[in-house]
matplotlib code that plots the C-alpha trace (Angstrom):
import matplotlib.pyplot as plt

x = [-17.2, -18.3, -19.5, -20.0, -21.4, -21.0, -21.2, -18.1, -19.2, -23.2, -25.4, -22.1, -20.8, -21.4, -18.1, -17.4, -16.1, -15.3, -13.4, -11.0, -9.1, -5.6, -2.6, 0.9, 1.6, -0.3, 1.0, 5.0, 3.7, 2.5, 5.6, 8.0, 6.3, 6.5, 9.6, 11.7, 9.4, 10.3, 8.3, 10.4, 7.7, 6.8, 7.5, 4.5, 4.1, 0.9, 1.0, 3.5, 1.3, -2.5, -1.0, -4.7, -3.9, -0.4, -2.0, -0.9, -3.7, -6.3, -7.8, -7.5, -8.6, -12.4, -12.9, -13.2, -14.8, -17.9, -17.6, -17.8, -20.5, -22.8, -22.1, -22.6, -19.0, -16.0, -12.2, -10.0, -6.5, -5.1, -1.6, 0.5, 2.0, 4.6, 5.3, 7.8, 9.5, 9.1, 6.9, 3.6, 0.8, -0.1, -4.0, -5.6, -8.3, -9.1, -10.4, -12.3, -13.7, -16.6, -15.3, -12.0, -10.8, -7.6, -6.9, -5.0, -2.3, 0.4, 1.4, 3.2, 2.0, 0.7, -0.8, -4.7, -5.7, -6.9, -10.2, -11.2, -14.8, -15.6, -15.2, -11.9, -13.6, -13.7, -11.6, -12.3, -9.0, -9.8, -7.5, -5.3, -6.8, -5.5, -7.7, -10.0, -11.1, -12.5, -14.7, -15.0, -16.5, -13.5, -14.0, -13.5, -10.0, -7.5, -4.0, -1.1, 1.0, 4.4, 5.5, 7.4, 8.6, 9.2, 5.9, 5.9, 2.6, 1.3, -1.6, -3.3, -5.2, -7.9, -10.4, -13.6, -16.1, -19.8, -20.3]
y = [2.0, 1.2, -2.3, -3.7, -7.1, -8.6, -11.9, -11.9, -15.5, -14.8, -16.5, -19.0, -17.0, -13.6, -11.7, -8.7, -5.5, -3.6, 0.1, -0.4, 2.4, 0.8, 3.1, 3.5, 2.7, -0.9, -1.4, -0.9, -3.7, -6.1, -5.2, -6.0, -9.8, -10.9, -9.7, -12.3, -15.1, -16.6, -19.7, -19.7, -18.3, -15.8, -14.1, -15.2, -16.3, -18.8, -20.9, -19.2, -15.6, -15.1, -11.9, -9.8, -11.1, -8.6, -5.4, -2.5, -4.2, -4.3, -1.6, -3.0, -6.6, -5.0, -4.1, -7.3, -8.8, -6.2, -7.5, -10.7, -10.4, -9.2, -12.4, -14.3, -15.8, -15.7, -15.4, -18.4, -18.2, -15.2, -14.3, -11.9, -12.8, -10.4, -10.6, -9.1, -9.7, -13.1, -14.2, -15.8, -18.0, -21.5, -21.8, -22.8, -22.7, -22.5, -25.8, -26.2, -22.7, -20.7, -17.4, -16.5, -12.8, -10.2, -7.2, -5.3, -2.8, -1.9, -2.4, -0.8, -1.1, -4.8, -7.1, -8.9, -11.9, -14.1, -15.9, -19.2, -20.1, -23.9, -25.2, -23.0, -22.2, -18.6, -15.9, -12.8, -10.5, -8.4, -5.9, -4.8, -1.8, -0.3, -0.7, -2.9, -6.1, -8.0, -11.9, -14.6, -17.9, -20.4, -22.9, -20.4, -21.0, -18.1, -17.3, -14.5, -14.9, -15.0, -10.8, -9.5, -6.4, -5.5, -4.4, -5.3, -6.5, -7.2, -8.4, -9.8, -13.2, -15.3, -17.9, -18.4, -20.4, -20.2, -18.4]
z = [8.6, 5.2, 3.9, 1.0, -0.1, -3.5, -5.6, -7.8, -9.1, -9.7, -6.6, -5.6, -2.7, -0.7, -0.4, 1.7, 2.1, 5.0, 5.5, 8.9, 10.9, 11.0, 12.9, 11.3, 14.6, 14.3, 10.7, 12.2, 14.9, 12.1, 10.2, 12.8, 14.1, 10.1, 8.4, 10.4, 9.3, 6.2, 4.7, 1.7, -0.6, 2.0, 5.4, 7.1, 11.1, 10.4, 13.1, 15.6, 16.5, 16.9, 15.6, 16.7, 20.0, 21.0, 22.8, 20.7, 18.2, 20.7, 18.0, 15.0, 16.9, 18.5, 15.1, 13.5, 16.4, 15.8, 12.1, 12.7, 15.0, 12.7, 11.0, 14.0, 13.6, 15.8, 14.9, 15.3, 14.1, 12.6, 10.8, 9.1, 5.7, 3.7, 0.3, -1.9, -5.0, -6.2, -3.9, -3.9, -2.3, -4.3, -4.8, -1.4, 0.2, 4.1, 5.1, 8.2, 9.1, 7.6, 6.2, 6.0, 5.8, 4.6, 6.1, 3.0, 5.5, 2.8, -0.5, -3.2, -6.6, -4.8, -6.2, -6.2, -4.5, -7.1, -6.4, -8.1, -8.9, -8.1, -11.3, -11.8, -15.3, -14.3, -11.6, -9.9, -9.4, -6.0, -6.3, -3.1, -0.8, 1.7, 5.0, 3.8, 5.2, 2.8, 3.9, 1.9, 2.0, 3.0, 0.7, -2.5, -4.1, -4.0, -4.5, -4.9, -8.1, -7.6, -7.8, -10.5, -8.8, -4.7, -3.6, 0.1, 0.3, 3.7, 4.8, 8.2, 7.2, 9.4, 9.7, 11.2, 13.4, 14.3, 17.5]

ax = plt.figure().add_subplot(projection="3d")
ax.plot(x, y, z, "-o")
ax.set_aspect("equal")
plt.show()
């Protein structure tokens, strides 16, 4: 497991990066709790699965724990979202927790999450990669533009707490 730590908005906030093993099997798992849960700009299951919680994730799960222990935080709530043509996540930010984190699992052609810097005079596009976990301070602005094409994005998000 890689990591890699980075400023995108010089000396504002420390991002993340880290390289995750993630099954086919896992990724079927993920598919299957979020495809039937549609927000309207979104299949997503916020609020109705801790989806790290089912057992055939028990893999995927141990491995951000062991992140997130290094950072002496724990996981609170955790989701699946799905995106394909058309959708999109307003600009948002994760109130209440300390980082926040997306697990990129699959994506065709998909597109970045779109970071804001506090003054929204400037944005960092983190582009979509497969297996990669990347942590963020909560309080940093972000969105997904509405898509243009079917991509079938899909991503685990979560939030944090101090341990």
């Amino acid at each position: 497991m890689y990591s890699k730590k980075f400023d995108p908005f010089e000396h504002q906030n420390l991002f993340y990066e880290y390289k995750l093993k993630v099954s086919k099997d896992e990724i079927n798992q993920i598919l299957l709790l979020t495809e039937n849960h549609d927000v309207g700009y979104q299949k997503c299951n916020y609020g109705h699965l801790n989806i790290l919680n089912f057992p055939v994730l028990k893999n995927l799960k141990k491995q951000v724990i062991d992140i997130l222990n290094k950072h002496k935080l724990s996981l609170l709530e955790n989701w699946s979202q799905l995106y394909n043509k058309e959708n999109y996540h307003p600009i948002h930010y994760h109130y209440g927790s300390i980082y926040s984190g997306i697990i990129y699992l699959k994506g065709i052609n998909p597109s970045p999450t779109i970071f804001h810097e506090k003054f929204f005079s400037n944005y960092y596009a983190h582009n979509f990669k497969k297996n990669i976990l990347l942590l963020f301070p909560s309080m940093i602005a972000h969105e997904v533009k509405p898509l243009t094409k079917n991509e079938e994005r899909l991503i685990i998000s979560f939030n944090t707490g101090k341990i």
